[in-house]
C-alpha positions in Angstrom: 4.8 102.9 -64.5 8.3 103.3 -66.2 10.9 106.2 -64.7 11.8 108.9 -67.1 14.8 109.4 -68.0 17.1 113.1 -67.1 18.5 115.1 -69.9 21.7 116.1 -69.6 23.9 119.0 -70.9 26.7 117.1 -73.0 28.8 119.9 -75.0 27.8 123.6 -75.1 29.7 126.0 -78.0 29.3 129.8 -79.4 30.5 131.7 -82.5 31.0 135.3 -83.1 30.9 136.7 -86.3 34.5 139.2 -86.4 33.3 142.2 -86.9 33.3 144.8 -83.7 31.2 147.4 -83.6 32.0 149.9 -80.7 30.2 152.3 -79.0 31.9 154.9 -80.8 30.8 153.6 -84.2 27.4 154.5 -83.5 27.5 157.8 -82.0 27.5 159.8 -85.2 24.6 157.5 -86.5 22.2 157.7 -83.3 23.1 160.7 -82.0 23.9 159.5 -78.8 27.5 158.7 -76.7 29.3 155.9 -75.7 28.7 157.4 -72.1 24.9 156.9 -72.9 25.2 153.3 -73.6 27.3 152.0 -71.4 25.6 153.9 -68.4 22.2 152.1 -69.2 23.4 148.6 -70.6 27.0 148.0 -69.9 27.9 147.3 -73.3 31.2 148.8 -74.9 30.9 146.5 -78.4 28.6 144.2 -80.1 29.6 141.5 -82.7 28.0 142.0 -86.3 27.3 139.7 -88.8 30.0 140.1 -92.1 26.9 140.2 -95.5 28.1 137.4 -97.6 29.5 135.4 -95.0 27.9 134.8 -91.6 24.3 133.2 -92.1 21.9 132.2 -89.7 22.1 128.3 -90.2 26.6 128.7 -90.8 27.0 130.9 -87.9 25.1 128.1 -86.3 27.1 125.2 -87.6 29.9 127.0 -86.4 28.9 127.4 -83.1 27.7 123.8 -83.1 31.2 121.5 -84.1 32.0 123.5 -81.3 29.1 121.8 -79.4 29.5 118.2 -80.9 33.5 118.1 -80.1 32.5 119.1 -76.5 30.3 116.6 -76.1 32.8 114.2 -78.1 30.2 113.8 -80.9 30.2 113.6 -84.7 27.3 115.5 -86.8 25.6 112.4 -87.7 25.8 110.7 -84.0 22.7 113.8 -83.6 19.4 112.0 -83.6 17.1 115.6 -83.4 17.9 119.2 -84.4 16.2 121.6 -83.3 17.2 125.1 -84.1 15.7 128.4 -82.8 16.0 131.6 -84.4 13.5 134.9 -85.5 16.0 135.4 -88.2 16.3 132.6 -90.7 18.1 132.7 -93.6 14.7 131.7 -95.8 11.1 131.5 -94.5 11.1 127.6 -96.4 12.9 125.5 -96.2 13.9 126.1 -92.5 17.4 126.9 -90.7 17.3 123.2 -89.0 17.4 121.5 -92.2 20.2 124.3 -93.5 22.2 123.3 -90.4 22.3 119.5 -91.5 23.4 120.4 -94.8 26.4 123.0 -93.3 27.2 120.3 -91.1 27.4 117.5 -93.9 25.2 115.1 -92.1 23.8 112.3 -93.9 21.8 110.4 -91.5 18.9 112.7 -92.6 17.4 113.2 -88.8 14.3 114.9 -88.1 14.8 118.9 -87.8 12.8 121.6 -86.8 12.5 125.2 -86.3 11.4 127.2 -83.1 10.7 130.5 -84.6 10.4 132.2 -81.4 13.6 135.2 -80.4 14.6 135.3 -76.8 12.5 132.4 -75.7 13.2 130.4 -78.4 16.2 128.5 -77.1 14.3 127.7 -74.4 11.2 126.2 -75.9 14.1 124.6 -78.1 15.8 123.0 -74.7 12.4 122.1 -73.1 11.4 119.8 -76.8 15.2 118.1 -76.4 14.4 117.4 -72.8 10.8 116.0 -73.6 12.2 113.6 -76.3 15.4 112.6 -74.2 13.1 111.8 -71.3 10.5 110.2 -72.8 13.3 108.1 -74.7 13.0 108.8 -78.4 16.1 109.9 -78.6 19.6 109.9 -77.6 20.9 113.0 -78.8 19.4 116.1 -79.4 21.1 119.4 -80.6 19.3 122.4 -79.8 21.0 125.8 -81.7 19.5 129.4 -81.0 21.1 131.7 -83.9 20.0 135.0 -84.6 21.0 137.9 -87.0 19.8 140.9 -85.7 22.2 143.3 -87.2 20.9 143.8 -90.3 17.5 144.7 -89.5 18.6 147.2 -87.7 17.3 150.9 -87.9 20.6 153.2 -88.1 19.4 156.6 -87.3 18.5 159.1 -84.9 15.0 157.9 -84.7 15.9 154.5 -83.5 16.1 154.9 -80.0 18.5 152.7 -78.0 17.9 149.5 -79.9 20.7 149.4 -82.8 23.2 149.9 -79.0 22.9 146.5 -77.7 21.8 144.5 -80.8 24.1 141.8 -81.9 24.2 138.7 -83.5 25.4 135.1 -82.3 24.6 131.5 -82.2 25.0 129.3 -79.2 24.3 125.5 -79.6 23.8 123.1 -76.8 23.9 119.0 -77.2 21.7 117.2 -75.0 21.4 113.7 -74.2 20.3 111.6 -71.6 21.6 111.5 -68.1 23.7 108.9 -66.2 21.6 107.3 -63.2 21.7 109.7 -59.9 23.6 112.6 -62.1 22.7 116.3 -62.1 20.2 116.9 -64.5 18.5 119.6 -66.1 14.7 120.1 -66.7 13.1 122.9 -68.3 10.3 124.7 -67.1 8.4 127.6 -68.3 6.2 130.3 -67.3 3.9 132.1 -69.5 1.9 134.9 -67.9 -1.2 137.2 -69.9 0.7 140.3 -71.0 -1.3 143.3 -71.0 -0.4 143.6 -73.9 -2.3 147.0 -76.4 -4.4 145.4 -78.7 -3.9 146.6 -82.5 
C-alpha cells in the first residue's frame, strides 16, 4: 500500500483594503457607542472595501503575491487554486478563475470555488491537503476573500452586525511536506444544528 504524502504550509499572506472604519463612525448610524462595541467584541476599527477598487478576486491576488513570494513561488509554479469566498465578484464565471487572470497566470490550472463563508477556507485547506497527499499535485493555493462591507445594513435596525463586519483576503500556499517534517492535516466536524425550519 503506498504512504501518503503531508501537506505543508509553504507561504501564508493578507491584504487590507485602506479604508478604517472606527467605532465612532458608526455610532450615529446604529445608534450605539464605541463603549458598546468594544465591551462585547473588542474591536476599535474594521477595514472596508474602497467601491471601484478592492474586488473579491484583486483583493485576493493581492493577498496572494504575498503568499507566493513567501513560499518563494511564481503564479504559474501554482498547479490548483482554490478560492473561498460567499462574496464573489460574479455568480459565473467564478472568483478562482478571476484570481488566475489578476495574477497573469498562463499555465491555465484547474480553479475552483468553495462558496462557503467562515468554513470556507477550511473546506478550501482540507481539498489542497487531499490533492497534495494523494499526489496530484504539488502546489496548491487556497485564498478565502470576502467582501462583507457592502452588504451591510447601516441603520438602527441592524443590530450589532455592521460593528464587527469587515472585509479581507488571506491566501495560504500549500505543498507537499519534506519526509519526517511538521505537517498539517485538516479535519472537520460537522454536527446537526437544530436549526428552525423555514
Amino acid at each position: 500500500m503506498a504512504t501518503l504524502r503531508h501537506s505543508e504550509i509553504a507561504g501564508v499572506g493578507h491584504y487590507v483594503p485602506s479604508r478604517v472604519v472606527k467605532n465612532a463612525e458608526l455610532e450615529p448610524l446604529l445608534n450605539t457607542s464605541d463603549t458598546w462595541i468594544q465591551e462585547r467584541t473588542g474591536i476599535q476599527e474594521r477595514r472596508w472595501f474602497e467601491e471601484g477598487t478592492d474586488t473579491t478576486a484583486n483583493m485576493g491576488a493581492r493577498a496572494a503575491r504575498r503568499a507566493l513570494d513567501a513560499a518563494g513561488l511564481q503564479p504559474d509554479d501554482v498547479q490548483l487554486i482554490v478560492f473561498a469566498t460567499l462574496s464573489p465578484d460574479y455568480f459565473f464565471p467564478g472568483s478562482g478563475v478571476l484570481l488566475q487572470r489578476e495574477l497573469g497566470m498562463t499555465n491555465n490550472c484547474p480553479a475552483l470555488d468553495v462558496r462557503n463563508q467562515c468554513s470556507g477556507f477550511i473546506y478550501g485547506l482540507s481539498v489542497a491537503d487531499q490533492f497534495i497527499r494523494t499526489g496530484m499535485y504539488d502546489t496548491v493555493l487556497v485564498v478565502g476573500s470576502e467582501i462583507h462591507s457592502s452588504g451591510l445594513d447601516k441603520t438602527p435596525n441592524a443590530a450589532a452586525w455592521p460593528s464587527f463586519s469587515a472585509t479581507a483576503p488571506g491566501p495560504w500556499c500549500c505543498g507537499p511536506a519534506p519526509a519526517k517534517a511538521t505537517a498539517f492535516s485538516v479535519r472537520t466536524c460537522i454536527r446537526r444544528a437544530n436549526l428552525p425550519r423555514s
